[in-house]
C-alpha positions as CSV (number, residue, x, y, z in Angstrom):
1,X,-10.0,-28.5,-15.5
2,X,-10.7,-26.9,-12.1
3,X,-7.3,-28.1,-11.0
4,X,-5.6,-26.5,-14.3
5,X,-7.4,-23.4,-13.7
6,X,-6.1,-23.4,-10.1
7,X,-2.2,-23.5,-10.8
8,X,-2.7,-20.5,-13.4
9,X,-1.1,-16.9,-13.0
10,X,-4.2,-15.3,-13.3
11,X,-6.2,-17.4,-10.4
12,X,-3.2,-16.9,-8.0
13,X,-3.2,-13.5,-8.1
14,X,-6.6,-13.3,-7.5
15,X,-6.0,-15.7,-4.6
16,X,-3.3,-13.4,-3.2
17,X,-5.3,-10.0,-3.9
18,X,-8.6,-11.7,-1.8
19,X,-5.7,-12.3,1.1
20,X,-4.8,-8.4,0.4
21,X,-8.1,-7.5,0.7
22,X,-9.2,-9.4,4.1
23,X,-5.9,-8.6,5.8
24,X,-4.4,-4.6,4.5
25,X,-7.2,-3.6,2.9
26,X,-9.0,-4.1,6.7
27,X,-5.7,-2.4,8.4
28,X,-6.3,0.7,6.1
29,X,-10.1,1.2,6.3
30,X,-9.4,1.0,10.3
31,X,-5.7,3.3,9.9
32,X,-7.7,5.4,7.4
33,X,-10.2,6.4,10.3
34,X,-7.2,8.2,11.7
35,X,-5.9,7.2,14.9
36,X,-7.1,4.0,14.4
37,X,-10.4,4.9,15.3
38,X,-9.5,6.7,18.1
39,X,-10.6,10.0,19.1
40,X,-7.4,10.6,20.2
41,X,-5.4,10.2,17.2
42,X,-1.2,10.1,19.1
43,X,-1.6,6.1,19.8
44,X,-2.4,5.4,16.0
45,X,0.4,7.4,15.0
46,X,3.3,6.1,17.6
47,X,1.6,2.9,16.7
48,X,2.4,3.8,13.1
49,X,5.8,4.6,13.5
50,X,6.9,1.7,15.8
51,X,4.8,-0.2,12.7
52,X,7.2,1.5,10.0
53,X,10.3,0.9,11.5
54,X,10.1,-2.4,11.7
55,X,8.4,-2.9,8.3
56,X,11.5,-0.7,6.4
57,X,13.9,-3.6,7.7
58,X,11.5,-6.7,7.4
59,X,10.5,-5.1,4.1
60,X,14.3,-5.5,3.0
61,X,14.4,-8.7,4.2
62,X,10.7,-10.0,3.5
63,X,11.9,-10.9,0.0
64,X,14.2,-13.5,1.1
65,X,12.5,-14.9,4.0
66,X,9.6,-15.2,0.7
67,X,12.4,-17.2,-1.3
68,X,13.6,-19.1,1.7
69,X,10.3,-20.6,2.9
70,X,7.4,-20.0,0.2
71,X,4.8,-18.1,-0.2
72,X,2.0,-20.2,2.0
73,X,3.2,-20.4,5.5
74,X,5.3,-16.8,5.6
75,X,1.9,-15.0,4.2
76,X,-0.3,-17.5,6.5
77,X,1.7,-16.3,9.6
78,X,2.3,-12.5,8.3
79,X,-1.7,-12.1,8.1
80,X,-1.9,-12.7,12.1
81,X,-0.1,-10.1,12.4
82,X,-2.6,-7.6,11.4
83,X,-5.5,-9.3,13.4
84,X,-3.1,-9.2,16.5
85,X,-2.8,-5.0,15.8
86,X,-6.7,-4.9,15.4
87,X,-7.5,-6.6,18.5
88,X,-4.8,-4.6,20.8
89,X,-7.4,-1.7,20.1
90,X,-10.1,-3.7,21.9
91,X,-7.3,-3.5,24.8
92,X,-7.1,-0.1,24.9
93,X,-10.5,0.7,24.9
94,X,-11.0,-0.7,28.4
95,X,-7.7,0.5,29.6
96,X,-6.8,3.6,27.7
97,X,-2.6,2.2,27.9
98,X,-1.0,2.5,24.8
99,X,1.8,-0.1,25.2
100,X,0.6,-3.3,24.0
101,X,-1.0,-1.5,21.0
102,X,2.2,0.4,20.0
103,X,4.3,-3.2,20.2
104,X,1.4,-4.7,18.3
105,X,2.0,-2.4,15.5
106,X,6.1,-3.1,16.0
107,X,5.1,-6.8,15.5
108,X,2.1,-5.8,12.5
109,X,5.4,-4.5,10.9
110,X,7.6,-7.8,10.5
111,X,4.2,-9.3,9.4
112,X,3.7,-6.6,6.5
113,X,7.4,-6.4,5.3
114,X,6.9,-10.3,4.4
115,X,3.3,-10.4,3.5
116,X,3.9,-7.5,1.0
117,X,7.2,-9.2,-0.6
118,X,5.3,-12.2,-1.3
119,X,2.2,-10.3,-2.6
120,X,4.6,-8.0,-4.9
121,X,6.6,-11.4,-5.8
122,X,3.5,-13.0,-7.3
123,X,2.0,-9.9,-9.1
124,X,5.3,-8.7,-11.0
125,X,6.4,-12.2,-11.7
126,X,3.5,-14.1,-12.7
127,X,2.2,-12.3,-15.7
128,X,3.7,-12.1,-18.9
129,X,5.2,-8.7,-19.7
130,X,2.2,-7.6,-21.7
131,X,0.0,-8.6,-18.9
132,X,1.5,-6.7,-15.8
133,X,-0.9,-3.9,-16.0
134,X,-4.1,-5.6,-15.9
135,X,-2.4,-8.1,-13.4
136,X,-1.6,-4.8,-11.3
137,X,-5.2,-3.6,-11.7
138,X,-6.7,-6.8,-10.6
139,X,-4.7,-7.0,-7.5
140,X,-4.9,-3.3,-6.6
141,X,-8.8,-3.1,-7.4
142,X,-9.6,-6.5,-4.9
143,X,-7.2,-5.3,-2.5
144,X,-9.0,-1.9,-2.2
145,X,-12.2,-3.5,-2.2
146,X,-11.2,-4.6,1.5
147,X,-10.7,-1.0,2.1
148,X,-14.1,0.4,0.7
149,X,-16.1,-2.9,2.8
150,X,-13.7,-2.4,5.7
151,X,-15.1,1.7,5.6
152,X,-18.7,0.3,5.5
153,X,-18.3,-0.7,9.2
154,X,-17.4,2.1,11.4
155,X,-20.7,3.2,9.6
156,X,-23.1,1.1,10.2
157,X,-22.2,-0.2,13.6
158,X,-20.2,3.0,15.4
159,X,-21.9,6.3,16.9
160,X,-19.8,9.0,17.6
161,X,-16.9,8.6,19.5
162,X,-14.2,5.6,19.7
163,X,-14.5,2.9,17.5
164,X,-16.1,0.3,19.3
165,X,-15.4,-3.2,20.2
166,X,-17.7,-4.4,17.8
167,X,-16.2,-2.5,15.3
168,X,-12.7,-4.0,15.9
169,X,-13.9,-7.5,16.2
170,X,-15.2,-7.3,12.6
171,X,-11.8,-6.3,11.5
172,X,-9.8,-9.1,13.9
173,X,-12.0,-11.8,12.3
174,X,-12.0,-10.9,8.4
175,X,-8.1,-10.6,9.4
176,X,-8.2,-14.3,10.5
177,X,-10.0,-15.3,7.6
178,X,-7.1,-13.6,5.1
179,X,-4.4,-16.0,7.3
180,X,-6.5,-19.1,6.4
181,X,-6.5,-18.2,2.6
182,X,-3.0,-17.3,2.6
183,X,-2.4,-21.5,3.2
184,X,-4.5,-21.9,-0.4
185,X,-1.5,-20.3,-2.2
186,X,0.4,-22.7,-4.4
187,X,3.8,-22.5,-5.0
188,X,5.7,-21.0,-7.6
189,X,7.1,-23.6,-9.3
190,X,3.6,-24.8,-9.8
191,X,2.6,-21.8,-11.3
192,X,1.9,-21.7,-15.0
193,X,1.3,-18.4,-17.1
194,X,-1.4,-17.2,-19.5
195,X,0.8,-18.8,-22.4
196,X,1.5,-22.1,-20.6
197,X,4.7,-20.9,-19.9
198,X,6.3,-21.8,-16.6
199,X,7.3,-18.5,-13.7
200,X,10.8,-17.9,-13.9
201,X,12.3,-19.0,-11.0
202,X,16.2,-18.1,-10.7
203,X,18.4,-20.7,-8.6
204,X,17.5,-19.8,-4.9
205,X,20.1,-19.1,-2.7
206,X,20.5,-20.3,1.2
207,X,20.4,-17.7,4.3
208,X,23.8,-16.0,3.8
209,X,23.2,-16.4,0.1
210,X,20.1,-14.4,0.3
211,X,21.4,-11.8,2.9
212,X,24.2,-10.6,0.0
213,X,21.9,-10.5,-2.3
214,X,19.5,-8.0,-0.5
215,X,22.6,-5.9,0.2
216,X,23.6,-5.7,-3.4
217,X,20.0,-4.2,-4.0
218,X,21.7,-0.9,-2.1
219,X,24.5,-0.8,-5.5
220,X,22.0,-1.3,-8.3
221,X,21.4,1.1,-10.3
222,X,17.9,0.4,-10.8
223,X,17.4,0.8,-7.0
224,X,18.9,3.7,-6.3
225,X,17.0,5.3,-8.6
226,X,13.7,4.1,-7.5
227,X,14.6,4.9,-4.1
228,X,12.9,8.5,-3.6
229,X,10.1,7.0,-5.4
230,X,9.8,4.1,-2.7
231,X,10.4,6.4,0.1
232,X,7.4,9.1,-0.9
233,X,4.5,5.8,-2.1
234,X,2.7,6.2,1.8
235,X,4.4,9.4,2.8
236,X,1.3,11.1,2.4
237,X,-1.0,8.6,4.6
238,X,-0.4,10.8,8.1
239,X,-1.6,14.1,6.5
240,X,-4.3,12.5,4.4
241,X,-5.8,10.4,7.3
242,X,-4.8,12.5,10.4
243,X,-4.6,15.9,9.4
244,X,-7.1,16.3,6.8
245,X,-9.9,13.6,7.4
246,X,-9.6,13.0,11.1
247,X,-9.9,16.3,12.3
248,X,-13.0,17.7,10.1
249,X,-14.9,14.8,10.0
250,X,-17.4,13.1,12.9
251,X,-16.6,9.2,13.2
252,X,-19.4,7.8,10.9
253,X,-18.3,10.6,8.5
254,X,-14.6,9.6,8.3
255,X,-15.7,5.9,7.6
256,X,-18.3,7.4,5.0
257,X,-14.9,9.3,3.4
258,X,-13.3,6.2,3.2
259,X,-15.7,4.5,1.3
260,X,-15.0,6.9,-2.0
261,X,-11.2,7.1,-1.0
262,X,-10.3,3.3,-1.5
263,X,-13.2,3.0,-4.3
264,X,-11.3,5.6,-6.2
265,X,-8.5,3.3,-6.0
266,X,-9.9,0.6,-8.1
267,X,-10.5,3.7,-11.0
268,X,-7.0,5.0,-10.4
269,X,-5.6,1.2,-11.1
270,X,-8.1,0.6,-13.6
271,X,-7.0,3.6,-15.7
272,X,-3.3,3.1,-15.2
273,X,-3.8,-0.3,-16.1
274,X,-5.0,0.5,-20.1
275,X,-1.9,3.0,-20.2
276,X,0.7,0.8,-18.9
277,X,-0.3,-2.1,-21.4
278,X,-1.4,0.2,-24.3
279,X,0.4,-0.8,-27.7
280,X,2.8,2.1,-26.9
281,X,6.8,1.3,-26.9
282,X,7.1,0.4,-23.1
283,X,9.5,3.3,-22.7
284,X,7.0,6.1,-24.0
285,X,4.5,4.2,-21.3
286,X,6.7,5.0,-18.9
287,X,6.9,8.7,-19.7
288,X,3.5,9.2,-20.1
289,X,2.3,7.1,-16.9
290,X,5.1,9.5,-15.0
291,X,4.0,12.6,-16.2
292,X,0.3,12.2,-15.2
293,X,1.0,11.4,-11.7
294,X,3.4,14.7,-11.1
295,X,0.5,16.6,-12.9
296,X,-1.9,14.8,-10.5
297,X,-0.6,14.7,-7.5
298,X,0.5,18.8,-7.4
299,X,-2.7,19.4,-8.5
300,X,-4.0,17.3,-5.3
301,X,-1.5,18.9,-3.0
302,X,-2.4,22.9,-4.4
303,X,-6.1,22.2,-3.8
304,X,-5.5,21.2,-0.2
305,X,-3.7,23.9,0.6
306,X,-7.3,25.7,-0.4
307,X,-8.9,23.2,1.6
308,X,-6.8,23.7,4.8
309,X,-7.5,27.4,5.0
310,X,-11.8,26.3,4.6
311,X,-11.3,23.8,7.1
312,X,-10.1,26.0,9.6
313,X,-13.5,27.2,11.4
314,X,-13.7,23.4,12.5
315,X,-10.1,23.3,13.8
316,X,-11.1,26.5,15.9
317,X,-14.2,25.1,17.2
318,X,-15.9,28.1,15.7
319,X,-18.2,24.8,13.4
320,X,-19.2,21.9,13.8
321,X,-17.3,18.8,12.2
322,X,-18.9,17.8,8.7
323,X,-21.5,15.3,9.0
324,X,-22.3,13.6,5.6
325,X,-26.2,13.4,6.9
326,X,-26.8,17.0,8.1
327,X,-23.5,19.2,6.2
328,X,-25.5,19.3,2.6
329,X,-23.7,20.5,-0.4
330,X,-20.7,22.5,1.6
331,X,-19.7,18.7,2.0
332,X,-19.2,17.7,-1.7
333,X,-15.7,19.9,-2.2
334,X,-13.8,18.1,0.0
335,X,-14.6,15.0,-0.3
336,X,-14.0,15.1,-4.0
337,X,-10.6,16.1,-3.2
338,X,-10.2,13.0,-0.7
339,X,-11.5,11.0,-3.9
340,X,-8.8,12.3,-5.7
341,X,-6.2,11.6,-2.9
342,X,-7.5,8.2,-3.1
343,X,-7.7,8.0,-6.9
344,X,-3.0,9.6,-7.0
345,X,-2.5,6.8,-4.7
346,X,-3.6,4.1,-6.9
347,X,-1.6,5.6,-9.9
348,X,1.5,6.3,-8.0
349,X,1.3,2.7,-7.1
350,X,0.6,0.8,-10.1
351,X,3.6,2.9,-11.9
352,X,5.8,2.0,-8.8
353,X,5.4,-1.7,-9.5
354,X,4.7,-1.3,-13.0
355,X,8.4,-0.1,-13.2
356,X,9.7,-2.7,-10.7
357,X,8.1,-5.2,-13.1
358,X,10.0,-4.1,-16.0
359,X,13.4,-4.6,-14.5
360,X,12.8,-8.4,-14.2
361,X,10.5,-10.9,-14.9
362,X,12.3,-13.5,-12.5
363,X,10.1,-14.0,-9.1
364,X,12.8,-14.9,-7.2
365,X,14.7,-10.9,-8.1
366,X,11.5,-9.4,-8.2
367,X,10.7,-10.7,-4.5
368,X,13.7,-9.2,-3.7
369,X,13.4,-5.8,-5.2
370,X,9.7,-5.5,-4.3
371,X,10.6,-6.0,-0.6
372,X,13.4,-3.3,-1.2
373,X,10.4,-1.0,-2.7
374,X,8.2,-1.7,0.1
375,X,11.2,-1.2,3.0
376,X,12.1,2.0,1.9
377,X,8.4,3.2,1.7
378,X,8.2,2.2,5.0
379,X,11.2,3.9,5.8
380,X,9.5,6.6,4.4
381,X,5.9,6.3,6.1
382,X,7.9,5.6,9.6
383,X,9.2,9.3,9.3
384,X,5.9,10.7,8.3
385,X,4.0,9.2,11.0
386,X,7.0,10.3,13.6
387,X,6.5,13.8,12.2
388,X,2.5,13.8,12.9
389,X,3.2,12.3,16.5
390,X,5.6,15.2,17.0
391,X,2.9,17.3,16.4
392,X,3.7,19.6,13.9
393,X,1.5,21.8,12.5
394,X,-0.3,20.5,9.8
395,X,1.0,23.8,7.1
396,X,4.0,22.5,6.8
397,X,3.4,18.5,7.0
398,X,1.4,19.5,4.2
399,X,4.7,21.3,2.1
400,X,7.0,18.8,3.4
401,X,4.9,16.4,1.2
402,X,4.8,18.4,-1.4
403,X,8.4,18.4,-1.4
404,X,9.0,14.5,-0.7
405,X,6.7,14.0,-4.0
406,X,8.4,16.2,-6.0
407,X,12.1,15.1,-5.5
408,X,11.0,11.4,-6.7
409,X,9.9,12.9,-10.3
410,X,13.3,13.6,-11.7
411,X,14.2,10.0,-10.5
412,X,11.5,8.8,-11.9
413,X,11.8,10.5,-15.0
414,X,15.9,8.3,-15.1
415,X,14.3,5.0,-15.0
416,X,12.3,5.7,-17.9
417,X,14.6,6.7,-19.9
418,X,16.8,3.7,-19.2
419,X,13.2,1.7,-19.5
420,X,14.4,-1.5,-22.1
421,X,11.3,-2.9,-24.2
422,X,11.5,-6.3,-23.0
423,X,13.2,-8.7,-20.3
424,X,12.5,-12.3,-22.1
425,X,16.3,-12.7,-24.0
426,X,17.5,-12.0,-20.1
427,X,15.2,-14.1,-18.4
428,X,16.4,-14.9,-14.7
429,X,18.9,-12.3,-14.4
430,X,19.2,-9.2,-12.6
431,X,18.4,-5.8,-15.0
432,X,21.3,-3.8,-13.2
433,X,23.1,-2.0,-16.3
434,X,21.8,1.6,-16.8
């Protein structure tokens, strides 16, 4: 029975979400402190963007090098990745050189574009169609859970100032931990769905075979138009961690933020996850799920500009930073708007692969096209975090999102209206028609 239970959909993508929440969900409760945890916040972000670039072309390519080797060993050797970034910060706290961090986060990026192919892989492909919601939720809300826990220690153990050795040990060895689990996975074929069903697995193709078909995800349809979608999913991380909770916020209190940020993540997926597997025709989901993140998310972006202008006595050193023990009820407003920061991620992000899911329910497509989603995010987050190491002013970072955000909806808006109702009488092949 145990063993049974162990091959199914559902246990695997727990499996995988645990992995997701020892090894990201750790990298973004320490990214999330802004600059890493670093006073000094311009090492986080060139460590960011050297992180992005190479994640935009190993995100591409993570999908095949998933369908090429399985899920165990890439994931397994992805994870180290991330404990190799964590502990570079240990390095620069005695030494205060950037280098090895910045090529740490150049290396944390071929490590993500894989580790996020396979994750994607297994929660598009595994659940039945009427499931992908809830399987979403369940890997978003463990996932984050990392992030909340991961919050909890630059809180506890961290005074003022740097993040402390102590503090980046905690995350190097939880990070470790995610690499073992990632050898627990089984594979695919193996895998059996809710209905006894087996994953659709499509015939896998060698190197070359894999390399066309990554580059004829560049002249489907369905691609193209999810591209501005993909490209604006983490665009907003550099103003939301650098420029609005790094700056205005003592150490403990930015950790404290963090908390709410990611918890509000496992609401955001939660509620996404009862509209996106409602009885609703799957195309009127799709409307409906789109229309309440552009509502959302302008909303989030008008009451920041608001914010910016009450924040500004603590740029100009005219007050103190908040402090969540000593700022009393002045500290309540913006934190519930970094809540609901938290809370727009989460829904942008279950529609994003929500959408994904219902072009395919083939995991060796859906591989591919998540790593094409998560390559041109990063593509997308690599420019963002170049921007905030350029330094400019935080006004218009702040409109440029705006913008980024905005240019997706219409996009969006396209693939639902080409949305079908169901993939099963196509199973194994490529949704590419519009």
């Amino acid at each position: 029975m145990a063993k049974n239970f162990y091959f199914t959909s559902k246990f695997q993508v727990i499996l995988v979400s645990f992995i997701c929440f020892c090894v990201p969900g750790m990298f973004n409760a320490l990214n999330s402190l802004g600059g890493g945890g670093q006073i000094d916040t311009s090492t986080g972000s060139k460590a960011n963007t050297a992180l992005y670039v190479t994640f935009s072309v190993f995100g591409l390519l993570g999908g095949g090098i998933v369908n090429l080797f399985g899920v165990r060993f890439t994931l397994s050797l992805s994870a180290l990745t991330y404990a190799l970034y964590s502990g570079s910060y240990i390095y620069y706290n005695h030494t205060g050189k950037p280098g090895f961090t910045i090529a740490a986060g150049a290396i944390l990026g071929i490590g993500a574009g894989v580790l996020w192919a396979g994750q994607g892989m297994i929660m598009t492909s595994y659940p039945l169609e009427k499931e992908k919601g809830n399987f979403i939720f369940i890997s978003w809300s463990i996932f984050n859970m990392g992030g909340v826990l991961g919050s909890i220690i630059p809180v506890v153990i961290n005074s003022d100032g740097n993040l402390s050795d102590a503090g980046y040990i905690a995350f190097l060895v939880i990070e470790v931990l995610g690499s073992l689990l990632a050898l627990a996975l089984a594979p695919p074929s193996k895998v059996k769905r809710s209905d006894g069903s087996d994953v659709v697995i499509s015939k896998q193709q060698n190197i070359l075979g894999e390399f066309v078909e990554i580059l004829k995800l560049f002249m489907n349809p369905s691609m193209i138009s999810l591209f501005f979608l993909s490209f604006s999913s983490n665009f907003f991380y550099s103003y939301q961690f650098n420029l609005y909770n790094a700056p205005h916020y003592n150490q403990r209190s930015r950790g404290f933020n963090n908390i709410f940020y990611w918890a509000s993540q496992m609401l955001g997926s939660y509620i996404f996850s009862l509209i996106l597997d409602s009885k609703m025709s799957r195309k009127k989901r799709a409307y409906i799920g789109t229309t309440i993140n552009a509502v959302m998310f302008n909303a989030v972006w008008i009451g920041t500009i608001f914010m910016h202008k009450k924040f500004a006595p603590v740029r100009d050193k005219t007050e103190p930073e908040y402090n969540f023990q000593t700022s009393g009820g002045k500290y309540f407003a913006p934190l519930l708007l970094y809540i609901f920061m938290g809370l727009c991620d989460a829904t942008w992000q279950s529609m994003a692969y929500w959408l994904i899911g219902t072009l395919s329910n083939d995991s060796i497509v859906l591989s591919r096209y998540v790593g094409f989603y998560k390559g041109v995010q990063s593509a997308g987050s690599a420019v963002s975090w170049a921007i905030d190491a350029a330094k400019m002013k935080p006004t218009p970072q702040l409109i440029f999102n705006m913008v980024v955000v905005n240019v997706a909806i219409p996009f969006m808006y396209l693939v639902c209206m080409k949305t079908k109702e169901t993939n099963e009488a196509v199973e194994g092949k490529d949704v590419e028609e519009y």
